[in-house]
N, C-alpha and C positions, 0 to 999 in steps of 0.2 A: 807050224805048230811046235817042233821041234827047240824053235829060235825061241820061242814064249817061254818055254818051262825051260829053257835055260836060264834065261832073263831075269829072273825071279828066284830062280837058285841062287845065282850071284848076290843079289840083294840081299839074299836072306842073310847067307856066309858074311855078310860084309856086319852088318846089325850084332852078329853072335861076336864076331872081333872086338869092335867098338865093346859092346858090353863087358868082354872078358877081361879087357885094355883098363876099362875104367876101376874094375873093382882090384887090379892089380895093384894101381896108386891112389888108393885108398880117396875114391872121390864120394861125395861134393868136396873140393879143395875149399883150407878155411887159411882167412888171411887172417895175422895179427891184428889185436883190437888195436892197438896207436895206428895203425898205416888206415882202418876206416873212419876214424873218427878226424884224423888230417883231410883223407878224402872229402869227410861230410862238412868240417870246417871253408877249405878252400872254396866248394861247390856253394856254400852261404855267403860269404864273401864276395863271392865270382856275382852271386845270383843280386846282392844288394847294391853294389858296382854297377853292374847294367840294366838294373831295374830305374822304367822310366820316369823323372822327375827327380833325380837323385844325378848332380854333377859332384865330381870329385875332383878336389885342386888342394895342393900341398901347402904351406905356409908360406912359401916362397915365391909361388906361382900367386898368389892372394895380393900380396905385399906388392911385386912387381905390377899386378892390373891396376894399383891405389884401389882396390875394394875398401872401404873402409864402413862401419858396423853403428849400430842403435840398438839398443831395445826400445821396441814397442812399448807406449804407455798412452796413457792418458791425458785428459786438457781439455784446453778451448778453442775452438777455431776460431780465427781473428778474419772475421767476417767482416764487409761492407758494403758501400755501395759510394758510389762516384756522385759527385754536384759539383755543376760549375758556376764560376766564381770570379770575382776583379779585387783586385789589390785599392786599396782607399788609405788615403790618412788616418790617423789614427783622431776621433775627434775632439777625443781631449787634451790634447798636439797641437791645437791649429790656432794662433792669435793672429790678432785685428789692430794695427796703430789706427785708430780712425780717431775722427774733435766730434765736438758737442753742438759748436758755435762756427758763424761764418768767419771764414778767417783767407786768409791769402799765407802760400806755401813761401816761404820766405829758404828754406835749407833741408835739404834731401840730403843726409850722410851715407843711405846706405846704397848700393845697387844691387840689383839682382843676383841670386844664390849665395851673396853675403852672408858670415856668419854671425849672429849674433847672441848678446849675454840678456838674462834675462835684467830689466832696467836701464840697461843701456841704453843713451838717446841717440834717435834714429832721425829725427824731422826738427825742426821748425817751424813753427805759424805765425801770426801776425795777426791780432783781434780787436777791434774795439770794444768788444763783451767782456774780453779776457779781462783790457785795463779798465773797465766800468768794477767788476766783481774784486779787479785786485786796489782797488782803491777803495771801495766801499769798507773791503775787512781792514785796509790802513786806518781811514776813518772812526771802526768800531771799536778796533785795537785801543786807540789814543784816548777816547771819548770813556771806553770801559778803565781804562787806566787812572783816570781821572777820577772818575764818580768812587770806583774801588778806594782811594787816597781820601777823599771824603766822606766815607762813610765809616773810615778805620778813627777819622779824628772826633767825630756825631757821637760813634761810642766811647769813647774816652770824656768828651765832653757829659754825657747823660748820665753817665755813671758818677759825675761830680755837679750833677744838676745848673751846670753854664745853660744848658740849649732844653729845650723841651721835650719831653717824648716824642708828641708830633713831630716835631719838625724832623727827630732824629728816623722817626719812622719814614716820612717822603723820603730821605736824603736814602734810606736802606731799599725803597721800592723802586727810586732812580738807577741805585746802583745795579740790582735784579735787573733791572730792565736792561740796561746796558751790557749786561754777562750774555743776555740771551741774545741780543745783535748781533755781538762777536762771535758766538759760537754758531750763530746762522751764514754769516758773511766767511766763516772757515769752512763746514758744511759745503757752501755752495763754490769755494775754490779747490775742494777732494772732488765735487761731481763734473770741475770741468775739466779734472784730469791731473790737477797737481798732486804733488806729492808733502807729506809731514815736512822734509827738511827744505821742501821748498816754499813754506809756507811761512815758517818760522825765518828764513833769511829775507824778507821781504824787506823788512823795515832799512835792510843794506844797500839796498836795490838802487839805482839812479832812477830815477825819473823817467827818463825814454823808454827803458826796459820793461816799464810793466804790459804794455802791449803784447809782447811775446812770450811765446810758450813753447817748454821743449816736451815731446813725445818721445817716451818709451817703450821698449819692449815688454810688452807683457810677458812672455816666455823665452827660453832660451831655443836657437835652431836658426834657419839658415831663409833668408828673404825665397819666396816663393811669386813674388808679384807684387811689382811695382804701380799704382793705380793714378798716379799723379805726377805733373809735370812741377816745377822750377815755377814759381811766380802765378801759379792755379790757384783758384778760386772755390772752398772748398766750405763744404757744413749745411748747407739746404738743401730743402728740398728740389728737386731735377739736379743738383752738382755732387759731386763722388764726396762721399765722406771717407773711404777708407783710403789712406797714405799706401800701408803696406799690408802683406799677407804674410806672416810666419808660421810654416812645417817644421816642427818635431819628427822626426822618422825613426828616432832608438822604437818606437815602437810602431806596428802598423798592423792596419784589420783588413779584415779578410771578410768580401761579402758576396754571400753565397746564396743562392737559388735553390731551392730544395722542393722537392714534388712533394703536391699532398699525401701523397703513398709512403711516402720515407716519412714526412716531418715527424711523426708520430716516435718515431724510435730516436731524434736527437733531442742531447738534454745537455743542459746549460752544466760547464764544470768537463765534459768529455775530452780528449783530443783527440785531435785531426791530423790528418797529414797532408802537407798541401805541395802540389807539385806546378810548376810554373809548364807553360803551355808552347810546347817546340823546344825546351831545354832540358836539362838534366838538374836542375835546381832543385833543392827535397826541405823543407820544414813541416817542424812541428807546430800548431796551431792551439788556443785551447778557446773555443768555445764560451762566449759571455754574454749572450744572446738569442734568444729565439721569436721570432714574432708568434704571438695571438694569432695574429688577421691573415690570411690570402692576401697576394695582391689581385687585384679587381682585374687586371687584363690579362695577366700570365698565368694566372691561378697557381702560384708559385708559394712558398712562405721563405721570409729574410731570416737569413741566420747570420749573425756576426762572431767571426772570433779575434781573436788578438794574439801575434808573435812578435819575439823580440827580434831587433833590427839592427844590431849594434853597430855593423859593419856597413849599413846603408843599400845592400846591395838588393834589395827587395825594390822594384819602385810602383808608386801606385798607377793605378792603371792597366798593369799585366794581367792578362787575362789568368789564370788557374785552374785548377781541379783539384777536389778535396776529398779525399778520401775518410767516408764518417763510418766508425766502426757500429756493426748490429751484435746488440746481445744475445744468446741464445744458451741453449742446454750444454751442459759436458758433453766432450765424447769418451767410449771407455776405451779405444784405441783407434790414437792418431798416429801417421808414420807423413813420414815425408812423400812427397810427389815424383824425386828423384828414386826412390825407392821401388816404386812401381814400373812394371813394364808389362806390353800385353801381349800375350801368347795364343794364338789362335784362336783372337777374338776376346779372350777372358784375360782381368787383372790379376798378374802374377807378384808374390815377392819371394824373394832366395830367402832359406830361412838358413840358420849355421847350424853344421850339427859337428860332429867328431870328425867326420872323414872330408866334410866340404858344406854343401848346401844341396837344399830339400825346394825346388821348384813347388810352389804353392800357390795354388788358386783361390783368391779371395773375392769375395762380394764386397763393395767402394758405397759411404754416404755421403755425407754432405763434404765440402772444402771450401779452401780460401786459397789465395795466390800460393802460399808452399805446399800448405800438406792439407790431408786428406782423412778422413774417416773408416776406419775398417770394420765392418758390421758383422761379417763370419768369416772364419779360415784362418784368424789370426788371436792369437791371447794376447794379453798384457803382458810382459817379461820375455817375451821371447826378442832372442837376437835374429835381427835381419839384415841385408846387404843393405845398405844407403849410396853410396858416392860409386861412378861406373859400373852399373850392374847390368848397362849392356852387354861387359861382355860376357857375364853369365849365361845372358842370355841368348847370344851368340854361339858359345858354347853348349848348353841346351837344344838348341836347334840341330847345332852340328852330333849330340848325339842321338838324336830320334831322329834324324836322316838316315845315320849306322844302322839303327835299328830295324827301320822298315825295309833298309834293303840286305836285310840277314832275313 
């Protein structure tokens, strides 16, 4: 018992010390106002520092990661959808040396992937149509020549009453008559392939030579196939009429397969991108065609476009992929795809602020191969991280790992 009320005497003495102690140095002690509001400063600082979603990195620290910066804005997502596709001639590229008339192949100048000029003669034939028709406009030539010469003297003569009206009249319906044979028998040596100055050199021609005919190039471009031999037999029916096949390839089209689901959205005038099949080959395309119809087996629809070829190195045949852009609405903020990274499951972007960046979680809509759509979490105008923002976000992780294990 003794030991209690000592116990407690002690304590009591000790209370009255303490109390006496404090009112000696004039307590509650009061700090200078600059040393708390440093205090309250630092402790905000400290507190925005380690608050989570908030990484801090220096200028130099930035520069050295290549972080490099965008604002956010607005646009279009360059939207599409893929159709495949084969490389073709171009059709309005492609001539035909082919005759009219049975003939026998007498000279083949060109061979195969030969270049040629547009007119340039390429063949030889040998026709007895040829010398039937090139003798006939000799004929007409001579005989219109004549009647012409006579009808020039009928008027001279009527007009000083020698000859009679009449007669002057036949001698004028002979001559009509004669202008329109010759102009028939030239007619019909343009439809068997001759040319003006070949027509007009006639009358120089030897005699043997009317049998034969030269064939020219319709266009200019390079032999494609050769269809006839040396001394062949050519122009009817069941025997080859065409000599030769000339490809142009400065230009060439592009034909493409397109699902009844897409066709709706391509329209003639667009471009395309067209990428060759197992290569790294990339052109541009523009669209100069759409079919109407399906086709009946594939339920497909034809879309043609046309790219230039200047270099040749396109050739027809290769298969492709075209990429046909889809219209659609604005977005009111697009960023890049590089820009994005995901953070425990959600899409994040660094945003810049004074001291570093602002780990920010956004809701993603629609995209296209780069970028992407941002629907909440992000304004227009704001700058964010673009180019290596891993390792923000590496650093992010490294400090909410600190975190959770404080």
């Amino acid at each position: 018992m003794k030991r209690v009320v000592l116990f407690f005497a002690g304590v009591a003495a000790g209370i009255a010390l303490v109390v006496a102690a404090a009112g000696w140095i004039g307590w509650p002690v009061r700090f200078p106002a600059a040393t708390q509001e440093t205090a309250t400063t630092d402790t905000k600082t400290e507190a925005r520092h380690e608050a989570p979603g908030h990484i801090e990195l220096s200028e130099d620290q930035v520069r050295e990661a290549g972080i490099t910066f965008a604002q956010a804005s607005g646009g279009m997502l360059k939207r599409h959808f893929l159709a495949p596709g084969s490389l073709i001639p171009d059709a309005d590229h492609i001539g035909r040396v082919s005759v009219r008339v049975l003939a026998t192949v007498t000279e083949l100048r060109k061979r195969l992937g030969d270049v040629v000029e547009k007119g340039e003669i390429v063949a030889a034939i040998e026709s007895r149509e040829v010398a039937d028709a090139k003798s006939e406009y000799l004929a007409a030539r001579l005989t219109n020549d004549l009647q012409q010469t006579l009808y020039a003297r009928q008027k001279t003569l009527v007009e000083t009453r020698i000859v009679s009206e009449n007669e002057f009249l036949r001698t004028r319906l002979t001559a009509n008559d004669a202008q329109i044979k010759l102009d028939g028998a030239r007619q019909k040596l343009f439809a068997l392939g001759l040319s003006e100055s070949e027509i007009a050199d006639l009358p120089n021609q030897p005699p043997e030579s009317l049998r034969t005919q030269f064939l020219r190039a319709p266009i200019s471009g390079r032999v494609s196939e050769r269809r006839v031999d040396l001394g062949g037999l050519i122009g009817r029916e069941g025997q080859e009429s065409e000599l030769y096949v000339i490809v142009n390839l400065d230009d060439i089209w592009v034909d493409l397969a397109v699902s009844p689901e897409d066709i709706g959205a391509v329209r003639e005038g667009v471009s395309v991108k067209i990428r060759a099949i197992g290569t790294e080959d990339e052109a541009s395309a523009g669209v100069i065609f759409v079919s109407p119809l399906l086709d009946r087996e594939t339920r497909n629809a034809r879309v043609i476009a046309t790219m230039p070829n200047k270099d040749h190195r396109w050739k027809p045949g290769t298969f492709v992929t075209a990429e046909v852009p889809l219209s659609g609405a604005p977005s009111t903020v697009i960023v890049s795809k590089k820009a994005l990274q995901t953070i425990k499951g959600t899409p994040t972007v660094f945003v810049r602020d004074a001291d570093g960046f602002e780990a920010r979680s956004v809701r993603t809509g629609r995209e296209d191969d780069d970028d992407i759509e941002i629907v909440a979490g992000l304004a227009a105008g704001e700058t964010i991280a673009v180019q290596n923002t891993f390792t923000l976000k590496a650093e992010f992780e490294k400090d909410e790992a600190e975190h959770d294990h404080d």
